[in-house]
C-alpha positions in Angstrom: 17.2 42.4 -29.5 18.0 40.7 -32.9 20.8 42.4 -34.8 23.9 43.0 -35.1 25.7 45.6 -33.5 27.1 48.9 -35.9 29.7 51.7 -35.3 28.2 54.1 -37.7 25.6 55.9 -35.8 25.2 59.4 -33.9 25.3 60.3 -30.2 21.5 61.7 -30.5 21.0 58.3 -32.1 22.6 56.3 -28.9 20.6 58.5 -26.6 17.2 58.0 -27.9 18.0 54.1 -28.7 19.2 53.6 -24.8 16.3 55.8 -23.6 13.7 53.4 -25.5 15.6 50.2 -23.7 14.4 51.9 -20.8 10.6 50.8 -21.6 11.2 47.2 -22.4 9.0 46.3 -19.8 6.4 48.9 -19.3 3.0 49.0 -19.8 2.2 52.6 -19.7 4.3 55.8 -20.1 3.5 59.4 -19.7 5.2 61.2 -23.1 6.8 64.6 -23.0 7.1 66.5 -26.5 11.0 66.2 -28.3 13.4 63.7 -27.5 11.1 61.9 -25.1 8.2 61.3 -27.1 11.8 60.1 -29.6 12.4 57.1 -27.2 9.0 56.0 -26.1 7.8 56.1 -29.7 10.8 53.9 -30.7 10.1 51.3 -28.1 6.5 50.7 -29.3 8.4 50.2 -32.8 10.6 47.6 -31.6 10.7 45.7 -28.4 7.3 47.1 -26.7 4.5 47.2 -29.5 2.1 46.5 -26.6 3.1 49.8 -24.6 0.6 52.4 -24.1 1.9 56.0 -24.8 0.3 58.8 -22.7 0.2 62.6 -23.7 -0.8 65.4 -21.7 -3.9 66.8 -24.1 -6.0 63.4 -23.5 -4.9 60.9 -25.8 -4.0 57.4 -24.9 -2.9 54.9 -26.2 -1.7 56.7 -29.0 -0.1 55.3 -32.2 1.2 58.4 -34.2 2.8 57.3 -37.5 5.6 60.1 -37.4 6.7 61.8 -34.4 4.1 64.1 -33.1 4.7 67.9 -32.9 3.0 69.1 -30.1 0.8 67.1 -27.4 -2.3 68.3 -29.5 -1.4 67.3 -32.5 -4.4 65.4 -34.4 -2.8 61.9 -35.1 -2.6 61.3 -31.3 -6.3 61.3 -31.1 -6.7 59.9 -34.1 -4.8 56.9 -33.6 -5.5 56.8 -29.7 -7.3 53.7 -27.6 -9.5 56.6 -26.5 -9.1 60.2 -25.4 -9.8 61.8 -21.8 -10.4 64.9 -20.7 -7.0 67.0 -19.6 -8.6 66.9 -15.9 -9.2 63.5 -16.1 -5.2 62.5 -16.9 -4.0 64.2 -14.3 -6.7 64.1 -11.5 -7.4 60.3 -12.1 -4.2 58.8 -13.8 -0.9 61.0 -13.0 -1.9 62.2 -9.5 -2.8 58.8 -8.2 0.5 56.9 -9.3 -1.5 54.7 -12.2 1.4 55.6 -14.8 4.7 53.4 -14.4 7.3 55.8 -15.6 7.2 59.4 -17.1 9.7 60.7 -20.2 10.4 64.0 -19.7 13.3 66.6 -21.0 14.9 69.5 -19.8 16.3 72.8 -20.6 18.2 73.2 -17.5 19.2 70.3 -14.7 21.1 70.3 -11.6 22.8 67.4 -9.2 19.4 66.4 -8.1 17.7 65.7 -11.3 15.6 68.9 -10.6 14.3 70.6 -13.8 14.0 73.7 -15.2 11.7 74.1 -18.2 10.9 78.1 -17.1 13.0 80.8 -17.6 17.1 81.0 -17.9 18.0 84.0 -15.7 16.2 85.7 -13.0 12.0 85.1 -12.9 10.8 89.0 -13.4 13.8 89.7 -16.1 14.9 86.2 -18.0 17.2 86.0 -20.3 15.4 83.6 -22.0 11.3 82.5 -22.1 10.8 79.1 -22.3 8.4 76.9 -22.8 7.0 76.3 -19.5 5.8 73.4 -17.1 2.8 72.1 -18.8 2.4 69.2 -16.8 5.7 68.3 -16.1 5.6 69.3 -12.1 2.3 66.8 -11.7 4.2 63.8 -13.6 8.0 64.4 -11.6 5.6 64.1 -8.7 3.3 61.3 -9.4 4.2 58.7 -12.2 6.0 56.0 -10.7 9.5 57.0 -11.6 10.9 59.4 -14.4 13.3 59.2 -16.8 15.2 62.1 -18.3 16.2 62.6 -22.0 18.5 65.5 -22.2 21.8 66.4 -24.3 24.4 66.8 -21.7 26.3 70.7 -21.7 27.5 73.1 -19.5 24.4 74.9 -20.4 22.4 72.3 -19.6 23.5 70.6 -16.7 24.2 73.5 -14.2 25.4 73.9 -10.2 21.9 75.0 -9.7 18.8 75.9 -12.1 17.1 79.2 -12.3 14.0 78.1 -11.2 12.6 74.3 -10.5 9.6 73.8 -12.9 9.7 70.3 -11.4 11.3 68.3 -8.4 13.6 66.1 -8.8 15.5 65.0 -5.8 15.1 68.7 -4.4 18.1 69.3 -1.9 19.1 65.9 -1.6 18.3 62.8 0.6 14.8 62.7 2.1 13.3 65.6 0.0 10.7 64.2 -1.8 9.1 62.3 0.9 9.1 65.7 2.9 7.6 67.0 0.0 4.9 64.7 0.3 5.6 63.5 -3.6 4.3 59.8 -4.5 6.4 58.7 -7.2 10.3 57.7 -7.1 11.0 60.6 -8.8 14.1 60.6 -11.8 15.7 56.9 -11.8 17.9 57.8 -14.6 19.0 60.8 -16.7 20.2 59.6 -20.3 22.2 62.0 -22.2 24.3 61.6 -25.4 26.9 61.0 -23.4 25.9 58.2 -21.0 23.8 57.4 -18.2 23.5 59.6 -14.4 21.6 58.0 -11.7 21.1 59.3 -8.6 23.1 58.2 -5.2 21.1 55.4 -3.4 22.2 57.8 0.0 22.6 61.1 -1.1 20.2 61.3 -4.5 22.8 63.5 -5.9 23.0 62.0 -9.7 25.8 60.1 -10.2 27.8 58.8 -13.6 27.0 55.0 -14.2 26.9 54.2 -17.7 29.6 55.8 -20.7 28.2 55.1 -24.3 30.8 53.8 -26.5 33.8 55.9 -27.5 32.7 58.6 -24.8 35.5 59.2 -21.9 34.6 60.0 -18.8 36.6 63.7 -18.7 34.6 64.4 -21.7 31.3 63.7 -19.5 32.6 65.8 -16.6 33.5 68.5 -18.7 29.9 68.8 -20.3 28.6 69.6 -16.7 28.0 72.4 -14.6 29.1 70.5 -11.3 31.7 68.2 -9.9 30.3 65.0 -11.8 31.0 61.7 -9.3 31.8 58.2 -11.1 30.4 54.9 -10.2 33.0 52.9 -9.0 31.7 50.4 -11.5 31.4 52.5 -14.6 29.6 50.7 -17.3 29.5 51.1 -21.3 26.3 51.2 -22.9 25.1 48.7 -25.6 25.6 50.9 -28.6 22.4 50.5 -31.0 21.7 47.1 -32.9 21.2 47.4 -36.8 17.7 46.3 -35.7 17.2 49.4 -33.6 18.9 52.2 -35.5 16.6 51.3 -38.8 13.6 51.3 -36.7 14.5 55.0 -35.7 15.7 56.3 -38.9 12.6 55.2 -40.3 10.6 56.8 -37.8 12.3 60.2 -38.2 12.0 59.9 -41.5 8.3 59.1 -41.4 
């Protein structure tokens, strides 16, 4: 990437920038609403102009000229390649493995990358209502590998969700293929703080990557669990002039 490399920029600004790097050589992504649909967007902007963005209402292809605000929002299917049916995306796209990676976020995530989009608290009396799966479960299942765009807290990244809206690396080791799930599943979990992956052996998500100017107490401290270090712990590239224009702009758009 051409550019120079700047000091003056945010952590959401590192997180979405390192979460686009992520789709340098992709052809087709599966888009979740928020910070995901943030990072793919920005990719297409900069290093990926060929990369075709997938959202769950139908369209893709879709070039949206400022960040869309649902996954029905017009400009998707305005500026789309073409538009399938919702049955279609899933039945004949997700389900049989045809997308390469999946962006998705989170409000809740434990040590196995699984996700909880449901409810915080218990099912019949929650705390709090959220959102919903959508078609999160069908895209941790099926695209070839996930990524996960999330802000790393307490609140967030918790000893064990409320509910699982959509496997991750369920219990550990092995789950998935007992599951009978096709894709990888979550490959990398990008926060503001740095980059989790999970454990070749175990799946649990480990610590691999600090952004600049992060420690690593400062990363264990913003989760719910006992966080394990890479032996090798990396520091992110933080954002080229190049990159952080290119996102400003398309917040701004």
């Amino acid at each position: 990437m051409a550019g120079g490399a700047v000091t003056a920029y945010e952590a959401d600004e590192m997180m979405t920038v390192e979460a686009a790097r992520r789709l340098r050589d992709t052809t087709a992504c599966f888009v979740g609403i928020g910070l995901p649909s943030t990072g793919a967007n920005l990719a297409r902007r900069t290093h990926n102009p060929d990369l075709v963005l997938v959202y769950e209402a139908g369209a893709i292809g879709a070039k949206p000229p400022s960040l869309p605000l649902s996954i029905g929002d017009g400009m998707l299917g305005e500026t789309a390649d073409t538009i399938a049916s919702v049955p279609e995306i899933f039945n004949y796209w997700v389900q049989p493995g045809r997308i390469e990676i999946g962006f998705l976020g989170a409000a809740q995530l434990d040590r196995y990358a699984n996700i909880n989009t449901t409810v915080v608290g218990d099912y019949a009396n929650p705390k709090v209502r959220l959102p919903g799966a959508g078609g999160a479960p069908e895209i941790a299942a099926s695209c070839g590998e996930v990524v996960i765009i999330v802000r790393q807290s307490p609140r967030a990244f918790v000893e064990q969700v409320d509910f699982i809206t959509s496997v991750g690396h369920g219990d550990g080791a092995g789950a998935r293929e007992r599951l009978g799930l096709r894709g990888k599943g979550p490959t990398k979990v990008i926060t503001d703080l740095g980059i989790l992956e999970p454990d070749p052996e175990t799946r649990e998500l480990t610590l691999t990557h600090l952004h600049p100017g992060v420690t690593a107490e400062q990363a264990r401290e913003a989760t719910g669990w006992d966080l394990k270090l890479a032996d090798d712990l990396q520091t992110t590239e933080p954002p080229t002039e190049e990159e952080l224009k290119a996102l400003r702009e398309l917040l701004a758009a």
